[in-house]
C-alpha positions in Angstrom: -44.4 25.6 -15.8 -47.1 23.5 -17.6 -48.2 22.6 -13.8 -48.7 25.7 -12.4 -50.9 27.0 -15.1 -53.4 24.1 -15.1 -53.3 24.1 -10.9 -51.7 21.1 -10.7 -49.6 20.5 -7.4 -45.9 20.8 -7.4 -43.8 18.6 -5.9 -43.2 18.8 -2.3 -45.8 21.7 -2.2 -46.1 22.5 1.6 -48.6 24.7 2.7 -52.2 25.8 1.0 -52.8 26.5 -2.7 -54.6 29.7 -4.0 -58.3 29.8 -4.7 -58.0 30.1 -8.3 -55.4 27.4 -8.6 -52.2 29.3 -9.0 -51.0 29.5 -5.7 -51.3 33.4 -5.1 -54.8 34.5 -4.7 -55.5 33.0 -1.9 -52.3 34.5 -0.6 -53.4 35.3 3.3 -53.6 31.9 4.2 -50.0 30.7 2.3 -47.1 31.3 4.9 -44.9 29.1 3.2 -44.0 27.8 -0.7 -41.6 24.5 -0.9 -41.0 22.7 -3.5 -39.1 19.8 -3.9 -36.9 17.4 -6.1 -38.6 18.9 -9.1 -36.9 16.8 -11.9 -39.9 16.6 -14.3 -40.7 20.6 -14.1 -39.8 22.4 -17.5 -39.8 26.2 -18.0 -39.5 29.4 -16.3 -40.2 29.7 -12.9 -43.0 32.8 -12.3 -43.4 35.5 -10.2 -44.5 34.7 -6.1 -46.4 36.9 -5.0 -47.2 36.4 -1.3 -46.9 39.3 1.2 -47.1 36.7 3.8 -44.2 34.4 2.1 -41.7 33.0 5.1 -40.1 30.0 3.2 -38.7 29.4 0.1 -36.8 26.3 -1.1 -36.5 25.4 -5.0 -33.9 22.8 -5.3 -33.1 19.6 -7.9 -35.3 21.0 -10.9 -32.5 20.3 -13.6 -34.8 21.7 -16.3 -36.3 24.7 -15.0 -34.4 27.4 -17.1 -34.6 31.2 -16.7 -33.9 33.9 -14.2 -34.2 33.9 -10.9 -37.5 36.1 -10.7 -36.8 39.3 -8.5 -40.5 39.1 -7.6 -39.2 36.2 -5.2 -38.3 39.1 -2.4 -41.9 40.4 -2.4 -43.4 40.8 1.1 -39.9 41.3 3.1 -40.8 38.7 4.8 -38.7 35.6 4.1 -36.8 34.0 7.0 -35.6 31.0 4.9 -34.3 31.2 1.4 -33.1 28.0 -0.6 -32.4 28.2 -4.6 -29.9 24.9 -5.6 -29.1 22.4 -8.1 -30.9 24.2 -10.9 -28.3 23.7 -14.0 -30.0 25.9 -16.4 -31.3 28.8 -14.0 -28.9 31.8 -15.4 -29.0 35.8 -14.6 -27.9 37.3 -11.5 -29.3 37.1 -7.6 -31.8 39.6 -7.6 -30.4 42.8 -5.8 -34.4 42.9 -4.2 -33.8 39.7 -2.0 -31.9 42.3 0.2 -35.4 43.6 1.1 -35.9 40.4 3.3 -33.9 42.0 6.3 -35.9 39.5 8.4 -33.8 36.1 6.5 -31.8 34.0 8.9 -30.8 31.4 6.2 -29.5 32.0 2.9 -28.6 29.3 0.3 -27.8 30.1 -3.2 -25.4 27.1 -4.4 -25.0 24.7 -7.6 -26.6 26.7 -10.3 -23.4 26.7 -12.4 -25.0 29.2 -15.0 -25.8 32.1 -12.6 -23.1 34.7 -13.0 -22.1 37.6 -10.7 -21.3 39.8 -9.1 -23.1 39.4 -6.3 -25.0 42.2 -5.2 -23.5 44.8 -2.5 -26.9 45.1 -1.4 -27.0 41.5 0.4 -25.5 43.7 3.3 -28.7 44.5 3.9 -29.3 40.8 5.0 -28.7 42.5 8.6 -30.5 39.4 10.3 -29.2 36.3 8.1 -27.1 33.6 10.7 -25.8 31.4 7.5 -24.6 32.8 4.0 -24.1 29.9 1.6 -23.0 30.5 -1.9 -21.5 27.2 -3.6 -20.5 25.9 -7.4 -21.6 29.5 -9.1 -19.9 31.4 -11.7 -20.1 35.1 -9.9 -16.6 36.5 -11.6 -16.6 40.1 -8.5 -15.4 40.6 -5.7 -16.6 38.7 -2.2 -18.9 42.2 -1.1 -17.1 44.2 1.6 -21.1 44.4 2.8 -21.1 41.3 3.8 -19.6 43.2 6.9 -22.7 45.0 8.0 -24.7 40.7 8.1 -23.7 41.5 12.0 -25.3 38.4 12.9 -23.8 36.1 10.5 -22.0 33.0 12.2 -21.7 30.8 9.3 -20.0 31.5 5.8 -19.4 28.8 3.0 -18.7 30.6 0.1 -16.7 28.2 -2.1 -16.3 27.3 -5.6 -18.6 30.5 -6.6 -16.0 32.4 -8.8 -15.2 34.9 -6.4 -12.2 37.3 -7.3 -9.9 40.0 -5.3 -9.1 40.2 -1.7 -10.8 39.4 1.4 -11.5 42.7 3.5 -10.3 42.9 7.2 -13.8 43.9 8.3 -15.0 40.3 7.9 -13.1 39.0 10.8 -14.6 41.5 12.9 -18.5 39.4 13.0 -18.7 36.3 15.4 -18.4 33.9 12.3 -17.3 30.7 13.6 -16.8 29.3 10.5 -15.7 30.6 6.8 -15.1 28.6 4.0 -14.1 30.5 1.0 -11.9 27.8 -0.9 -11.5 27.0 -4.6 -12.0 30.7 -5.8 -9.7 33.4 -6.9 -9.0 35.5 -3.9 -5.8 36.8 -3.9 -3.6 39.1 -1.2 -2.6 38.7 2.0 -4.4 36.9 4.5 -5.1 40.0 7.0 -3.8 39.8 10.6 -7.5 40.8 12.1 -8.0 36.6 11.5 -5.8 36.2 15.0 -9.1 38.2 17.0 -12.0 36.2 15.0 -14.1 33.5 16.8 -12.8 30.8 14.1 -13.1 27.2 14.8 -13.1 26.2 10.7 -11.1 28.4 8.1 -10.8 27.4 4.8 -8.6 28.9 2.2 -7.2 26.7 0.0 -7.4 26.2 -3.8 -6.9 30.0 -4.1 -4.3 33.0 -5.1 -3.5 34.1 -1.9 0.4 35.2 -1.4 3.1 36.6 0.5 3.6 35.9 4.6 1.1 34.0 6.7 0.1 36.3 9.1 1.5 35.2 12.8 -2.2 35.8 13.8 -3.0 33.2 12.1 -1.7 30.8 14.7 -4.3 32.6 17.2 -7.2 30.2 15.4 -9.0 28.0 17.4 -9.4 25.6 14.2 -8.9 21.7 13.8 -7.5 21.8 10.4 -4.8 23.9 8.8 -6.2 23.9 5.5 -4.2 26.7 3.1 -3.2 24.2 0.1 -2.8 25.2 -3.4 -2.2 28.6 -2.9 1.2 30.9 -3.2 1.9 31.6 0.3 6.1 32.4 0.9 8.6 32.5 3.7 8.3 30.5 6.5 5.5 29.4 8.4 4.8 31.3 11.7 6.4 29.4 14.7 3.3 30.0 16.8 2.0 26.7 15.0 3.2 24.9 18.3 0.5 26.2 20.2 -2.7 24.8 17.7 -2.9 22.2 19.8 -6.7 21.3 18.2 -5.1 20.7 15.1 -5.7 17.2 14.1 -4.7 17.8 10.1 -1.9 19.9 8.9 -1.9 20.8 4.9 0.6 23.4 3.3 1.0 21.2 0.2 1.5 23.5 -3.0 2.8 26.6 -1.6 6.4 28.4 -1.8 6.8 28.0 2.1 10.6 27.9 2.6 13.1 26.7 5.9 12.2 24.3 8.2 8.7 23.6 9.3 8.5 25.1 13.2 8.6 22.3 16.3 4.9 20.5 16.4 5.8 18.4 19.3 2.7 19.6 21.3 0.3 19.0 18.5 -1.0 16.0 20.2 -4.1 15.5 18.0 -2.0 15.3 14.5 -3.0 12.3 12.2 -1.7 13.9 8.9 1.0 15.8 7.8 0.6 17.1 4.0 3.9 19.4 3.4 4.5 18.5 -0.4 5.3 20.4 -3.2 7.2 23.5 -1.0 10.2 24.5 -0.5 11.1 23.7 2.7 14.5 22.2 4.3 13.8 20.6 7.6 11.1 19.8 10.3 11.1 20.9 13.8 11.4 17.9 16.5 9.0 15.3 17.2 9.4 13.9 20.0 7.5 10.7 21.2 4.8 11.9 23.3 4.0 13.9 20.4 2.8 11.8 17.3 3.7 8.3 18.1 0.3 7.2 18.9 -1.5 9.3 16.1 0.7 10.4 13.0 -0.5 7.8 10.7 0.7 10.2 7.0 3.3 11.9 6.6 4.1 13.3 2.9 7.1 15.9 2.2 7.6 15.1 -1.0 8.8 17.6 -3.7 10.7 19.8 -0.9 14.5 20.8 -0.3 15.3 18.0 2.1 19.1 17.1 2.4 18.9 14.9 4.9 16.0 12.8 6.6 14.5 14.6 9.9 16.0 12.5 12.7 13.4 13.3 14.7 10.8 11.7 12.1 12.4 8.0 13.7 9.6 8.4 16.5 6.3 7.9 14.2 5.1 5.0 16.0 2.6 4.1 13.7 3.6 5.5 10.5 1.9 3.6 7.5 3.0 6.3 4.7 5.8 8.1 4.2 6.3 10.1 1.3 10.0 11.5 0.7 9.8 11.5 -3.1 11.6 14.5 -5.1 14.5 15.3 -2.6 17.3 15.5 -2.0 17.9 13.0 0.2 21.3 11.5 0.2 22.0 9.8 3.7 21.4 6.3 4.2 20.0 4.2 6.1 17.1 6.4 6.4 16.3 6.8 10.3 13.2 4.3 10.9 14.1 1.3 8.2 17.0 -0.3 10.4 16.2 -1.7 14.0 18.0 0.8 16.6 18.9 -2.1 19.5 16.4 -4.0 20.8 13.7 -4.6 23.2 12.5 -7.6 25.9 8.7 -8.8 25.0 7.0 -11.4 27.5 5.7 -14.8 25.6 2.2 -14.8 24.1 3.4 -11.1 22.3 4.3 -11.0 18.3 7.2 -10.0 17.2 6.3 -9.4 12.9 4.4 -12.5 12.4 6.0 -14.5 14.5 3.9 -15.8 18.0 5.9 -16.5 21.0 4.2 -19.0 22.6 4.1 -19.1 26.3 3.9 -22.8 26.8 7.1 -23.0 24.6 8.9 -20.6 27.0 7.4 -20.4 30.8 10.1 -18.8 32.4 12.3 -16.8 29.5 11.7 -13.6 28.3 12.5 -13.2 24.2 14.5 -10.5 22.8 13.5 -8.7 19.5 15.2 -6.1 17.4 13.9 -2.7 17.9 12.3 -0.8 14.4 11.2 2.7 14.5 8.7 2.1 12.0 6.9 -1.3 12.4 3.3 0.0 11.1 4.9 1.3 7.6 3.2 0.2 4.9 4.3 2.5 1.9 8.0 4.0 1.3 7.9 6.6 -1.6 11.4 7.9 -1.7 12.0 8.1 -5.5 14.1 10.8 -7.1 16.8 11.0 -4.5 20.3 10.8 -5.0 20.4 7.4 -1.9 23.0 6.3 -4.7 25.3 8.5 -3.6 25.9 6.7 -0.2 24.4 3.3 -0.3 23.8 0.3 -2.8 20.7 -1.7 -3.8 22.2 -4.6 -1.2 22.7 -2.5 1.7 18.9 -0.6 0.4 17.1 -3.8 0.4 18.3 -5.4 3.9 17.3 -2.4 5.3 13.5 -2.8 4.3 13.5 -6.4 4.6 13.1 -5.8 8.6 9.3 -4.7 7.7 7.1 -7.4 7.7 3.6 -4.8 6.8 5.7 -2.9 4.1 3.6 -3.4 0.9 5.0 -0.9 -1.6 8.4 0.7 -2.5 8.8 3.2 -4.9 12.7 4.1 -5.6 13.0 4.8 -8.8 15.8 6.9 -10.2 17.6 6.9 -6.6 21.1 5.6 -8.4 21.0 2.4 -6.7 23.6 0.2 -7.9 24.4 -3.7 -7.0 23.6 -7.0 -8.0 20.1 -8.4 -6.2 21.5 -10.6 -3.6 20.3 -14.2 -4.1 20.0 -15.5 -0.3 16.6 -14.9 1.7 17.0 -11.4 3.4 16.2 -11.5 7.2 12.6 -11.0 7.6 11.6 -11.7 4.1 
């Protein structure tokens, strides 16, 4: 480090330099190295030694190159320790940070060329409150250790190359939240989740398999995220009672059945099912989504027929159906189902009734289940089976916001009617 040698400043330095212009003879009156956004610093980084060292935070120096010096742990003394963005930085974390049993912070994330595993020793971090270790390339085990941290309350351990299972002891710490997606953990998820503190759990992009646990309905989280793994069987019926839940994603999974009853899942904006094996959803009645389910997306399921129950999304504005095998028709929520009375000065599509025009009269509209919808994606469903493209096409010509319409290869067969279809 060309700068360090001629006792040039670093960028961002905080605190005082050395005597003799290398930043560690003076080292009684240095609490604290930072340094900063370091985009023009080439080389190796040297050895800090400071018995007295509380802070350290290297991050954005995309050409320092090199090992992580072990001399970094020296005094025992760090509190905070920050190491990120540093492409070229390669070797292992230093098994000799573990000496700095008085660290509350540690943050070792996007320094693609460090590889692993990561040391059992950072057990030994018995006083460390966050553990963040992001975008490495560790290829072990997450450590079983990390159990003894018993102060730890935030993990984020995602996209670090992690392999193997996640031990049960880990749920027994008040971690609040632990992120551990896009990895290769694999196994069960174990039941001990269902007595954690958990308000966020992240698990998806992974290998994890077989049941979910029932405990896992226990969390206290606001988004079921477990996506892209290989979970099977059906999903525990205990779902009912998230009610924090505002975001539910089980997309690329073997889950199989029917989805369980969400109907007191108040909070849900999003519904992400695809690419499963499931048969059916649980009701939905209106109190339950019809002022908040805006997605819904079941495509590349088992579905025979449409959910009747899914005619009560309010304010649906995409639904996604595509890769069933959907054969019913109409589809609950295209046709109007009766109709309504609205007083004049309301819309009805883009028409305004206009109370001057009627004082006195009240003006009756047809009824649809779906008048937000915006995008139908029902493609790759046999509809041919028990409709035409005629009968198809009146049905969606009720939607005055519908944008887009994907059927292709449904089997639809008819000539396109020439008069103007109601609504259009």
């Amino acid at each position: 480090m060309k700068w360090w040698d001629e006792g040039k400043d670093g960028t961002g330095w905080v605190g005082r330099r050395g005597t003799d212009g290398t930043g560690g003879s003076d080292s009684e009156s240095i609490e604290a190295h930072q340094f900063q956004q370091l985009y023009a610093v080439s080389g190796t980084l040297p050895p800090i030694a400071n018995p007295r060292l509380e802070l350290v935070n290297i991050f954005h120096a995309p050409k320092l190159a090199g090992p992580m010096p072990k001399e970094m742990a020296n005094g025992g003394l760090i509190r905070f320790f920050g190491f990120t963005q540093m492409e070229q930085i390669d070797g292992t974390i230093p098994r000799e940070l573990a000496k700095n049993s008085f660290c509350g912070f540690f943050f070792v994330s996007e320094n693609p060329s460090m590889t692993g595993p990561l040391t059992k020793d950072i057990g030994l971090l018995e006083n460390v409150l966050l553990l963040w270790v992001h975008n490495l390339n560790l290829r072990g085990s997450f450590p079983r250790s990390v159990a003894n941290m018993s102060k730890l309350s935030v993990v984020y351990c995602f996209s670090a190359g992690f392999e193997g299972r996640i031990h049960s002891e880990l749920f027994r710490l008040p971690v609040g939240a632990f992120a551990v997606y896009e990895n290769s953990l694999e196994g069960q998820l174990p039941s001990e989740i269902g007595s954690s503190s958990l308000t966020v759990f992240l698990t998806q992009t992974n290998w994890f398999a077989g049941e979910m646990p029932t405990e896992y309905t226990k969390l206290g989280i606001d988004t079921i995220s477990i996506y892209s793994n290989r979970f099977t069987g059906s999903f525990p019926s205990g779902i009912t009672n998230m009610t924090r839940v505002s975001k539910i994603q089980l997309y690329n999974n073997e889950f199989r059945g029917a989805l369980p009853d969400i109907s007191k899942m108040l909070r849900v904006t999003g519904t992400f099912v695809q690419s499963n094996r499931l048969t059916g959803m649980g009701s939905v009645p209106d109190i339950c989504i019809k002022a908040v389910q805006q997605v819904m997306d079941a495509s590349d399921n088992d579905f025979r027929i449409f959910p009747a129950a899914w005619s009560q999304l309010g304010i649906v504005r995409s639904m996604d159906l595509a890769l069933n095998s959907i054969s019913s028709f109409p589809v609950a929520g295209l046709m109007p189902r009766g109709t309504y009375y609205i007083a004049p000065g309301s819309m009805v599509g883009t028409l305004e009734i206009l109370a001057g025009d009627f004082p006195n009269v009240k003006v009756m509209a047809p009824y649809y289940d779906w008048p937000s919808l915006i995008s139908l994606q029902i493609s790759k469903n046999p509809l041919g089976t028990a409709t035409d493209a005629r009968d198809f096409l009146y049905a969606l010509a009720y939607h005055s916001r519908l944008g887009q319409i994907d059927a292709n290869e449904c089997k639809l067969y008819a000539d396109i009617p020439y008069e103007p279809l109601p609504g259009s």
